[in-house]
Backbone as CSV, one residue per row, in Angstrom:
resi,resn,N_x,N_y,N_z,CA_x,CA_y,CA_z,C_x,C_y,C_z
1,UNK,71.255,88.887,68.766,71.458,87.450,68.623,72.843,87.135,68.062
2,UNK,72.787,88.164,67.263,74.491,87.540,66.649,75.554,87.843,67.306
3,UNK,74.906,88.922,68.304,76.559,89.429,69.323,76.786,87.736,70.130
4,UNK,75.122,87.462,70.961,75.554,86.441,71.477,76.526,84.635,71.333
5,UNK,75.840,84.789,69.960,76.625,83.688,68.863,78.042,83.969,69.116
6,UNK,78.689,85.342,68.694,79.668,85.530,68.582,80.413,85.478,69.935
7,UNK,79.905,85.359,71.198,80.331,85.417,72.718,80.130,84.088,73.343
8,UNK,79.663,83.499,72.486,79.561,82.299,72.452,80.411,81.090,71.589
9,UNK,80.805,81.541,70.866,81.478,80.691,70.034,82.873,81.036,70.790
10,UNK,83.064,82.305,70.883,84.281,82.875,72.102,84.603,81.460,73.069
11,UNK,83.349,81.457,74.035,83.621,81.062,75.296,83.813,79.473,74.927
12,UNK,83.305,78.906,74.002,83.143,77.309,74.303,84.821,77.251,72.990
13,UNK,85.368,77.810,72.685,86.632,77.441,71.994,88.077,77.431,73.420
14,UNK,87.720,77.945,74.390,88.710,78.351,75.284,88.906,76.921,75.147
15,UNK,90.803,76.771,74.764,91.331,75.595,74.726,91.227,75.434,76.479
16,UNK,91.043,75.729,77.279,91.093,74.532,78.798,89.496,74.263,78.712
17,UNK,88.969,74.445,78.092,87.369,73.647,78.270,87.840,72.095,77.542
18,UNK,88.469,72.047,76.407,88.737,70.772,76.145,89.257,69.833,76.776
19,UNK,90.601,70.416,77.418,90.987,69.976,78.948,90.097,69.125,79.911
20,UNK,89.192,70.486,80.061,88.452,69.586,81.467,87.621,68.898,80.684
21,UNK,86.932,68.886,79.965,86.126,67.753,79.092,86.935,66.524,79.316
22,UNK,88.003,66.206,78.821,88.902,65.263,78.579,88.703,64.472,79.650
23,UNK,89.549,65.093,80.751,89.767,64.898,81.852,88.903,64.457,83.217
24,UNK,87.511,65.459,82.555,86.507,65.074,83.640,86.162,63.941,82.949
25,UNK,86.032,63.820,81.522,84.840,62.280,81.275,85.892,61.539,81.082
26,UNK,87.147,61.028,81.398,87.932,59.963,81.432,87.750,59.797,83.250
27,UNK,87.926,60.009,83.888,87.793,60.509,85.273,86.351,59.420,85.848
28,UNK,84.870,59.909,85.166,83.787,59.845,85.071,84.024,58.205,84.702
29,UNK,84.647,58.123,83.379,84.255,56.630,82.820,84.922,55.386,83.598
30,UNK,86.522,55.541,84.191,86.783,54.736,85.010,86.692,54.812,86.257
31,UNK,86.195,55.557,87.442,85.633,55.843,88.695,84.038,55.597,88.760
32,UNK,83.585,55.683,87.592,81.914,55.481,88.180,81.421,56.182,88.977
33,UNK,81.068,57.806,89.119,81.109,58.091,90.523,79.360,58.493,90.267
34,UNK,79.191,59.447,90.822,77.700,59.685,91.385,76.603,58.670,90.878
35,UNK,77.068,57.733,91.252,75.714,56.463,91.156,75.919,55.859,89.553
36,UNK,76.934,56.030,88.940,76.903,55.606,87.513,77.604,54.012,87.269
37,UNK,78.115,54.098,88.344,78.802,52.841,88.461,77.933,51.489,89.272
38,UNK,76.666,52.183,89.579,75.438,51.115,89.341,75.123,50.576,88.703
39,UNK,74.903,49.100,88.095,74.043,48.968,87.151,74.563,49.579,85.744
40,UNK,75.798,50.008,85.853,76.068,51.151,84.362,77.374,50.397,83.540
41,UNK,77.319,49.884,82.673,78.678,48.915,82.385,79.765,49.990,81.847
42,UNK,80.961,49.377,81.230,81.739,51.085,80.958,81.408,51.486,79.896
43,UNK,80.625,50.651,78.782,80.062,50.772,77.582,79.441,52.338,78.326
44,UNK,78.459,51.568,78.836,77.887,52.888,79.481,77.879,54.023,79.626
45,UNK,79.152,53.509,80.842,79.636,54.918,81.433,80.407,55.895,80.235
46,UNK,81.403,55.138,79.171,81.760,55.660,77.808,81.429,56.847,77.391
47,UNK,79.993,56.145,77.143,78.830,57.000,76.584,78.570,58.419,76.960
48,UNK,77.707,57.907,78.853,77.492,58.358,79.426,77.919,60.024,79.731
49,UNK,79.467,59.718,80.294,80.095,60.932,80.953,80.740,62.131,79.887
50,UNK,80.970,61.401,78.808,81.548,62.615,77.667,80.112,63.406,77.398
51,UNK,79.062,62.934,77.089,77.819,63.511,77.091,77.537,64.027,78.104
52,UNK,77.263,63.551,79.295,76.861,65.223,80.662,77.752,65.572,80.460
53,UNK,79.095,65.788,80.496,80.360,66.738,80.671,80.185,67.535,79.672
54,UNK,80.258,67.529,78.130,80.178,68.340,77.224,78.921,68.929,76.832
55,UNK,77.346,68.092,77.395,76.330,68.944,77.126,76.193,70.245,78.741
56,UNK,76.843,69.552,79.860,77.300,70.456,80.988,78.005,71.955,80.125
57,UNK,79.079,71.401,80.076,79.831,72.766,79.380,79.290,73.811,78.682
58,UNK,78.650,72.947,77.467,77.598,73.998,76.330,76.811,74.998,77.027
59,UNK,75.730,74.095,77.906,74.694,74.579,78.635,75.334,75.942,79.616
60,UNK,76.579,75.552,80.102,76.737,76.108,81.086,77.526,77.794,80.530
61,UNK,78.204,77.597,79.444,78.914,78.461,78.584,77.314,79.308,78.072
62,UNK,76.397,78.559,77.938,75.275,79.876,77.867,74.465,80.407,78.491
63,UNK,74.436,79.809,79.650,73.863,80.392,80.778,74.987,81.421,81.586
64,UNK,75.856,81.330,81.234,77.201,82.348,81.570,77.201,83.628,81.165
65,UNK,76.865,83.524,79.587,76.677,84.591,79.139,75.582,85.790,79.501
66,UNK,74.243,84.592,79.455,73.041,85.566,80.194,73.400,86.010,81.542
67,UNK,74.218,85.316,82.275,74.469,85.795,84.000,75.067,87.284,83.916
68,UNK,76.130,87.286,82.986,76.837,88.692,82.719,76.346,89.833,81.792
69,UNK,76.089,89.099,80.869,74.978,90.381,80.130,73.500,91.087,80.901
70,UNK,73.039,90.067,81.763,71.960,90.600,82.112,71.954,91.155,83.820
71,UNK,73.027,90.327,84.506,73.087,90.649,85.588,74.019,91.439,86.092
72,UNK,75.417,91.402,85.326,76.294,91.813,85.572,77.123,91.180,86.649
73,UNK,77.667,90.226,86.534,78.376,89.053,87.640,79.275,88.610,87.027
74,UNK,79.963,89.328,85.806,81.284,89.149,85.457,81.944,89.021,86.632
75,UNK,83.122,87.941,86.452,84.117,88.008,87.686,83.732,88.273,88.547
76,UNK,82.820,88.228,89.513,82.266,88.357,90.949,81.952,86.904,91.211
77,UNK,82.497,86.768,92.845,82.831,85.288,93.057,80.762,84.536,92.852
78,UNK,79.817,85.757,93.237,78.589,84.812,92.975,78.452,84.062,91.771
79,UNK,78.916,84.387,90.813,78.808,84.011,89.066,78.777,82.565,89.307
80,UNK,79.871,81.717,89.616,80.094,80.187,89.763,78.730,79.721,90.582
81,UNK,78.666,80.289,91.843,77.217,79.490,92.633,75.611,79.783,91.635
82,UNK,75.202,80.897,90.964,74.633,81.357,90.409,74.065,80.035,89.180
83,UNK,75.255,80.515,88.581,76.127,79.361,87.266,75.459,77.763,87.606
84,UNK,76.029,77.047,88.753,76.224,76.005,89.126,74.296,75.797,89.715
85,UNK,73.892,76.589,90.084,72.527,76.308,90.251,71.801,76.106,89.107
86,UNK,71.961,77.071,88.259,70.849,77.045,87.153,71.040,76.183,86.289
87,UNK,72.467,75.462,86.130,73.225,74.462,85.414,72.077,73.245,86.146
88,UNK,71.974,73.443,87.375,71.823,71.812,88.213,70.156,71.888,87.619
89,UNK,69.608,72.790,87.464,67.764,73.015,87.604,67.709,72.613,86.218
90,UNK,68.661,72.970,85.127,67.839,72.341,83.844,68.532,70.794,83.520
91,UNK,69.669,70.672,84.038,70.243,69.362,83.726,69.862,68.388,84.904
92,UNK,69.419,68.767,85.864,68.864,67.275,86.896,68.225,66.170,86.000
93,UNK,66.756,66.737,85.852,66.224,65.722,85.473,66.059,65.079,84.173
94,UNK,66.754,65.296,83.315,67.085,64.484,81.897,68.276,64.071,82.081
95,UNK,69.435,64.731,82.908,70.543,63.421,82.990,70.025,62.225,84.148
96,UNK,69.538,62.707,84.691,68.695,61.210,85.763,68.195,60.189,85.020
97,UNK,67.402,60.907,83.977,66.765,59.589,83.347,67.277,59.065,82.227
98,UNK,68.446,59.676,82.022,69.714,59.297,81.104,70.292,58.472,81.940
99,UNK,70.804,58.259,83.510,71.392,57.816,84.015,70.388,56.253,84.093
100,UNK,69.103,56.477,84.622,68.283,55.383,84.664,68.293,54.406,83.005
101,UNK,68.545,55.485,82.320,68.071,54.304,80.968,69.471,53.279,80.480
102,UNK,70.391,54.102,81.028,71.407,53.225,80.347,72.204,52.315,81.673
103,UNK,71.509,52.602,82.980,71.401,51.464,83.951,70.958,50.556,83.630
104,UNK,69.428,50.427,83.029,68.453,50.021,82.967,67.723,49.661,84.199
105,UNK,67.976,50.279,85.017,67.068,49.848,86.383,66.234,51.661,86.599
106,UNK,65.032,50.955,86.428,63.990,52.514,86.474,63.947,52.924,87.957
107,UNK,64.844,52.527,88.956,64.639,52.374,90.358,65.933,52.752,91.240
108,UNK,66.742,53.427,90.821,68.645,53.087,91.502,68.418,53.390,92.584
109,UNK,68.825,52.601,93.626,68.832,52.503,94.959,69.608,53.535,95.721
110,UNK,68.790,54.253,96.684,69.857,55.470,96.946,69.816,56.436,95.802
111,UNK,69.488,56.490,94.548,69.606,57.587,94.001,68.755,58.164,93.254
112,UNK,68.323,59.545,93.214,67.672,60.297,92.804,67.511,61.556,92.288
113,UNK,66.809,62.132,91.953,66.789,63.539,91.383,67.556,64.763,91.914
114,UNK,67.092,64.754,93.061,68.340,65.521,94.283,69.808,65.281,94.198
115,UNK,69.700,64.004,94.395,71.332,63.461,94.353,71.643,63.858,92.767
116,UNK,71.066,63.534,91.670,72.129,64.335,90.606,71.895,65.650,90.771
117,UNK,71.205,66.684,91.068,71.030,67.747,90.759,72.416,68.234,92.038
118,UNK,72.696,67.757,93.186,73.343,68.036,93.996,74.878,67.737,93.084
119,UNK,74.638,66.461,92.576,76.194,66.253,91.672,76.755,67.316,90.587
120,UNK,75.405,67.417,90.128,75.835,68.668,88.631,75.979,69.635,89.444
121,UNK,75.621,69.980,90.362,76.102,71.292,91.251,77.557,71.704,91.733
122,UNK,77.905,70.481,91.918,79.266,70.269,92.580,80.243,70.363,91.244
123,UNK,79.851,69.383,90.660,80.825,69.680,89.210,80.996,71.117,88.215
124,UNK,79.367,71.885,88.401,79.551,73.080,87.609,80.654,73.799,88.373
125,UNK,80.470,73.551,89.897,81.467,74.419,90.854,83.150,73.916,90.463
126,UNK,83.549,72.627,90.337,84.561,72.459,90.055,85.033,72.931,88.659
127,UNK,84.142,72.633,87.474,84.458,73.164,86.476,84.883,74.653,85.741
128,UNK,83.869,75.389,86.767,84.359,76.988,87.094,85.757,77.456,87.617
129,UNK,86.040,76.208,88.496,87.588,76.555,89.139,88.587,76.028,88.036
130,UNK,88.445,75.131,87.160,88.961,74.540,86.530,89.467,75.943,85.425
131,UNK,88.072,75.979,84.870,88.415,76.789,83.796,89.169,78.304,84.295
132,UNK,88.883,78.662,85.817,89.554,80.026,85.877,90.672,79.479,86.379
133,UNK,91.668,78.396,86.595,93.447,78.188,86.591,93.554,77.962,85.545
134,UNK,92.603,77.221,84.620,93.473,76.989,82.901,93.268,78.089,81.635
135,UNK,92.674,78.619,82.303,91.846,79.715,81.385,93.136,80.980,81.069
136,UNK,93.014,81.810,80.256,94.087,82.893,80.122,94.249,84.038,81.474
137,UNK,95.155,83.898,81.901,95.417,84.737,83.106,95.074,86.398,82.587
138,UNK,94.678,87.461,83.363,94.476,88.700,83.497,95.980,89.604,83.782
139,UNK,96.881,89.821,83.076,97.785,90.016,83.542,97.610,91.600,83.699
140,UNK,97.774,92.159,85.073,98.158,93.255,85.276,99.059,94.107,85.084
141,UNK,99.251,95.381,83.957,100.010,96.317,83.641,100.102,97.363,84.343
142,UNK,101.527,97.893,84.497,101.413,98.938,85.458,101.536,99.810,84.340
143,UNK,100.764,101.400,85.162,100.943,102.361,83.981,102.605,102.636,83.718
144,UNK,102.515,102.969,82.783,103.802,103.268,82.282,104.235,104.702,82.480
145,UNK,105.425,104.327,82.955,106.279,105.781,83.714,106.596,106.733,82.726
146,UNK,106.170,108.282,82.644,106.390,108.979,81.827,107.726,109.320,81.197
147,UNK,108.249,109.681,80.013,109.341,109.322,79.510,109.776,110.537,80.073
148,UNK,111.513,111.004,80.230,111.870,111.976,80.729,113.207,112.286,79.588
149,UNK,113.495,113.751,79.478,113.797,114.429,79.064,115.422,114.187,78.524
150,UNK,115.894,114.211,77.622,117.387,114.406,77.386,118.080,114.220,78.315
151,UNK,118.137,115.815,78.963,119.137,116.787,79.927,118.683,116.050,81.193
152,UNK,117.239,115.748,81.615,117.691,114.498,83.309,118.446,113.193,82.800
153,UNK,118.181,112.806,81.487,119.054,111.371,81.460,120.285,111.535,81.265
154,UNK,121.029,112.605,81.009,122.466,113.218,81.636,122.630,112.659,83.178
155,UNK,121.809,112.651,84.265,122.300,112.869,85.296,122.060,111.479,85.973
156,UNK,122.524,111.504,87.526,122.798,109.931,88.170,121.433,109.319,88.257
157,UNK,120.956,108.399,87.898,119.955,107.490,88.190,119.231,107.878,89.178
158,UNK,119.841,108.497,90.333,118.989,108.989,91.750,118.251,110.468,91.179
159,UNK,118.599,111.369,90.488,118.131,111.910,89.936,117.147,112.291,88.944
160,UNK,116.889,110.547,87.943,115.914,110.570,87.161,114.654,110.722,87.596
161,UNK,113.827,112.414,87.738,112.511,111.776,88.034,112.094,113.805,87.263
162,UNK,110.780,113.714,87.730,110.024,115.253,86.561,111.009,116.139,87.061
163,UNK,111.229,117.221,86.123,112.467,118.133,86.190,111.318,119.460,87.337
164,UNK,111.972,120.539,87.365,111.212,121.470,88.117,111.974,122.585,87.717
165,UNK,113.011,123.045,87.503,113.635,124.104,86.328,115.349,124.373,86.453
166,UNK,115.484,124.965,86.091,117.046,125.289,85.555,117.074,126.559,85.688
167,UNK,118.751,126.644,86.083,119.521,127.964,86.858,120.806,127.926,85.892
168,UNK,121.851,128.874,85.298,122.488,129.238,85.110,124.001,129.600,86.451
169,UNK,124.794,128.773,86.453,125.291,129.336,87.646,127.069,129.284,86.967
170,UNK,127.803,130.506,86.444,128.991,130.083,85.878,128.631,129.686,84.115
171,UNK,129.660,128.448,84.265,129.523,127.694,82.958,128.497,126.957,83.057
172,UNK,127.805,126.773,83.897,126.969,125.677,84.403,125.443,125.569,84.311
173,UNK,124.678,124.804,83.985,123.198,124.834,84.476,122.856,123.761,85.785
174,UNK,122.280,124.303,86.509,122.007,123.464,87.449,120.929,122.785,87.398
175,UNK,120.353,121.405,87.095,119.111,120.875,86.660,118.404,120.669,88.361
176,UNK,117.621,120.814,88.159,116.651,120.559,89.273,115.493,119.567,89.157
177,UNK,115.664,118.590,90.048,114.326,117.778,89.557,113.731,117.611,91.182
178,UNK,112.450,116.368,90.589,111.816,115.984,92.447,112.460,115.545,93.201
179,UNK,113.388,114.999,92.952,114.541,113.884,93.535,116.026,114.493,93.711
180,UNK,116.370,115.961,93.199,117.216,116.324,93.464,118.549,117.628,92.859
181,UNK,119.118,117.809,93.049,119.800,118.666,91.925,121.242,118.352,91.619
182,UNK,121.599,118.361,90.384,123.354,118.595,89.776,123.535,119.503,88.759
183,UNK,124.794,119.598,88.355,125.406,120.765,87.466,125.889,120.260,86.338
184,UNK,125.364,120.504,84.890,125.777,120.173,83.716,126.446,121.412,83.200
185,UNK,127.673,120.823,82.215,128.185,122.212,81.734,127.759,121.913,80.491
186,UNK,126.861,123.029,80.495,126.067,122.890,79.202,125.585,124.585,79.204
187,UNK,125.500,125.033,77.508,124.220,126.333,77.642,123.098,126.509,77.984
188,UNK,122.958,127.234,78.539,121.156,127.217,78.891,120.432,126.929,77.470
189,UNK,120.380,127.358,76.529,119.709,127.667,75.229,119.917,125.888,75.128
190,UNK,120.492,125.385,74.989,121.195,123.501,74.543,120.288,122.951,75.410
191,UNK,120.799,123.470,77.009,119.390,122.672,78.329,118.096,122.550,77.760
192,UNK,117.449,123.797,77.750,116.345,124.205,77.506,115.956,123.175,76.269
193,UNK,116.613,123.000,75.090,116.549,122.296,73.783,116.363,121.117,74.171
194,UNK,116.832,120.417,75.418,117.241,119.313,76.071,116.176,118.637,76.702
195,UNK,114.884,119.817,77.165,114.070,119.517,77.652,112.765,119.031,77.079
196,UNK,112.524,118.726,75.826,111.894,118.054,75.268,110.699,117.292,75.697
197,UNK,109.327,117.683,75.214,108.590,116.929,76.159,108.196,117.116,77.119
198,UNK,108.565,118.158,77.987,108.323,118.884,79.302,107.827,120.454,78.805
199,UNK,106.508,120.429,79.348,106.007,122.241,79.347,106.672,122.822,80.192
200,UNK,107.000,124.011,79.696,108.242,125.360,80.774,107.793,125.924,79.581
201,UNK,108.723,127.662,80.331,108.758,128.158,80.008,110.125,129.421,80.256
202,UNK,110.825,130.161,79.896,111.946,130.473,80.115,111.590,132.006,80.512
203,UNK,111.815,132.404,81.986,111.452,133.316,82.675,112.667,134.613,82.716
204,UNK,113.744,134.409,82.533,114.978,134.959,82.849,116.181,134.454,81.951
205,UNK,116.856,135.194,81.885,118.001,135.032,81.116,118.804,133.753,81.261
206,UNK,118.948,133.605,82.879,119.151,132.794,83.801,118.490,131.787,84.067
207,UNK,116.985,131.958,84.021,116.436,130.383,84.290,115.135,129.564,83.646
208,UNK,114.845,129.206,83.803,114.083,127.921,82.832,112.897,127.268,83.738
209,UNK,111.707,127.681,83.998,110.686,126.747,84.877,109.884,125.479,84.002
210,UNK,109.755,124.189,84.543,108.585,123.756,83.925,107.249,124.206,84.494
211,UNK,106.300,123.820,83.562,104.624,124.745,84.422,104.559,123.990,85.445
212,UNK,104.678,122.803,85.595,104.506,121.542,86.540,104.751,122.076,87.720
213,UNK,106.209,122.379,88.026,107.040,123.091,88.772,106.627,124.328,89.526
214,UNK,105.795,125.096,89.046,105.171,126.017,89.524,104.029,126.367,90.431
215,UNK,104.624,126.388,91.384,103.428,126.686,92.438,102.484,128.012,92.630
216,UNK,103.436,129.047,92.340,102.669,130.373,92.173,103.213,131.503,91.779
217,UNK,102.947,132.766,91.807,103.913,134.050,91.411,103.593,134.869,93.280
218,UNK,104.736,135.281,93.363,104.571,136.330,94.499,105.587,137.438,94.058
219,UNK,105.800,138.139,95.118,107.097,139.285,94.769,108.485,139.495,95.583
220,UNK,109.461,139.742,95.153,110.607,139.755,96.373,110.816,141.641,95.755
221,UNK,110.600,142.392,96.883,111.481,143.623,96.768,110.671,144.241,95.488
222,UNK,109.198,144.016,95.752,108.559,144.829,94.339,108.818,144.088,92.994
223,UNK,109.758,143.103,92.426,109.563,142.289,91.581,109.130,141.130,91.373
224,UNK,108.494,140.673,90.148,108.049,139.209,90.101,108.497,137.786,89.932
225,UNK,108.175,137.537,90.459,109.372,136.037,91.196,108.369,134.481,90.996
226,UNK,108.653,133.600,90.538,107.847,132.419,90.728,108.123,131.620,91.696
227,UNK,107.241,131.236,92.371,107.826,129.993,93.788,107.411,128.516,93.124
228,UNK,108.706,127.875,92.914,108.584,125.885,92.990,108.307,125.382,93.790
229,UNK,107.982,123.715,92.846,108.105,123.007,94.044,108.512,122.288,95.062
230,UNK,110.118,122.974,94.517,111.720,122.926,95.585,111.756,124.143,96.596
231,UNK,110.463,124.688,96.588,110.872,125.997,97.365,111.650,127.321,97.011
232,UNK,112.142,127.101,95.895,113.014,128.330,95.025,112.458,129.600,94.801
233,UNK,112.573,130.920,94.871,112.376,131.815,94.582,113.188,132.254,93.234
234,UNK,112.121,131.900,92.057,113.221,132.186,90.511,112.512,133.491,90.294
235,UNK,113.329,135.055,90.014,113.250,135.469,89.608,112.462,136.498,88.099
236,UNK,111.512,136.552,87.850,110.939,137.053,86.448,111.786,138.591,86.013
237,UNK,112.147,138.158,84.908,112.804,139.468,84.354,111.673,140.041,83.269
238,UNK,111.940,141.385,82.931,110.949,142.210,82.268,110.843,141.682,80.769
239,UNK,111.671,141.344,80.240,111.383,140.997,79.178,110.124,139.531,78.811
240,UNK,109.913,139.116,79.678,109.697,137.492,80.122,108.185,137.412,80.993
241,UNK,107.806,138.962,81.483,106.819,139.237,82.289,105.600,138.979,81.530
242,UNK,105.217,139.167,80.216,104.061,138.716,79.625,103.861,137.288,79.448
243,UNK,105.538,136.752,79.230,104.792,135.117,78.957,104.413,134.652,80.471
244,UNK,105.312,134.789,81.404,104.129,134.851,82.580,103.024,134.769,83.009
245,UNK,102.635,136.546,82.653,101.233,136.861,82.955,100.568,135.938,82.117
246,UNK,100.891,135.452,80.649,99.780,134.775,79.652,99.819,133.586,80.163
247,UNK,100.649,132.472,80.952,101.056,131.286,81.574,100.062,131.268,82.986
248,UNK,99.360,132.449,83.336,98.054,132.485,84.238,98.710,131.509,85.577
249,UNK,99.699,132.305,86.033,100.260,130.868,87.453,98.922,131.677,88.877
250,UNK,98.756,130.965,89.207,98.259,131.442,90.436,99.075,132.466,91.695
251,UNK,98.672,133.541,92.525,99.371,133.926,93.399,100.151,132.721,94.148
252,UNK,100.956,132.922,94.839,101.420,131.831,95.710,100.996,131.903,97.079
């Protein structure tokens, strides 16, 4: 009971419900519309339309809640027709004879139980549209792009994307990523330091894999070699062969 209180007090504070309150029973009081402007003076109608509009709302803000807690019709376009029916079945016939008493004609010509229950129908439907343009938008976040490393934000913008490993060539390391390769003159030991944030592991004197990067182990010429996912054949030197084997890469 108290969750519902609390999902409730939620829903009927949404500043655009005051809005359409406003708006619909000013609307209501000088148009006269579904038969109110019979027989109904504006004293009347005054009265009248701020009362269905705001006992509409209440009613309808808790029958909302049961639709989604029990049915599960959050945000699914049935919710509003659903909504707008069960709104019309308990409010027909006491706003009718709300409408009749402050006519004062026990008889309105042309109008009846149907005809309001058809009106509150129409309005719960408008009021649903109302409240989902004024209501707080759902704004969609995109996931957020993983942060990348030192040593790629060294390199050209076309280049920023997951690294795949590093070569020694000269003075040089050659960075390798998905998007491409260039040459930093930098130490390997500094690169490697550079890479921050990225799992690797350093296979060779010479080169630097991330695990990511790794597609499998095969052999060139009886030694052990890792294949990327640039297609590279990097080398495993002996010293480097256990962190390997303990790094469990698959054959290639």
């Amino acid at each position: 009971m108290s969750n519902f209180l609390a999902l409730y007090r939620r829903a009927i504070w949404l500043p655009a419900l005051g809005v359409i309150w406003a708006v619909a029973s000013l609307f209501g009081i000088i148009a006269g519309p579904f038969g109110s402007g019979i027989g109904m003076s504006a004293g009347a109608r005054s009265l009248f339309w701020p009362l269905v509009i705001g006992a509409g709302i209440l009613i309808g803000a808790a029958v909302r809640i049961v639709l989604r807690r029990s049915l599960g019709l959050r945000h699914s376009w049935g919710e509003p027709v659903l909504l707008a029916a069960l709104v019309a079945a308990l409010l027909s016939w006491p706003f009718y004879m709300l409408t009749v008493w402050l006519a004062h004609d026990p008889e309105l010509p042309g109008f009846g139980v149907p005809h309001m229950a058809s009106y509150i129908f129409g309005l719960s439907i408008a009021i649903s549209i109302l409240r989902h343009w004024l209501g707080p938008k759902r704004v969609r976040v995109p996931p957020k792009s993983p942060e990348l490393p030192r040593l790629v934000m060294r390199l050209d913008p076309d280049l920023h994307s997951p690294l795949i490993r590093l070569a020694v060539r000269d003075h040089y390391v050659d960075v390798v990523t998905q998007t491409g390769e260039a040459s930093v003159l930098i130490r390997l030991a500094d690169a490697i330091a550079e890479t921050e944030g990225v799992r690797g592991l350093q296979v060779h004197r010479s080169h630097w894999v991330a695990r990511a990067g790794v597609v499998g182990t095969t052999r060139d010429n009886g030694k052990p070699v890792l294949k990327t996912t640039d297609g590279a054949l990097v080398p495993v030197s002996r010293t480097y062969q256990g962190v390997v084997e303990a790094a469990g890469f698959p054959a290639a």
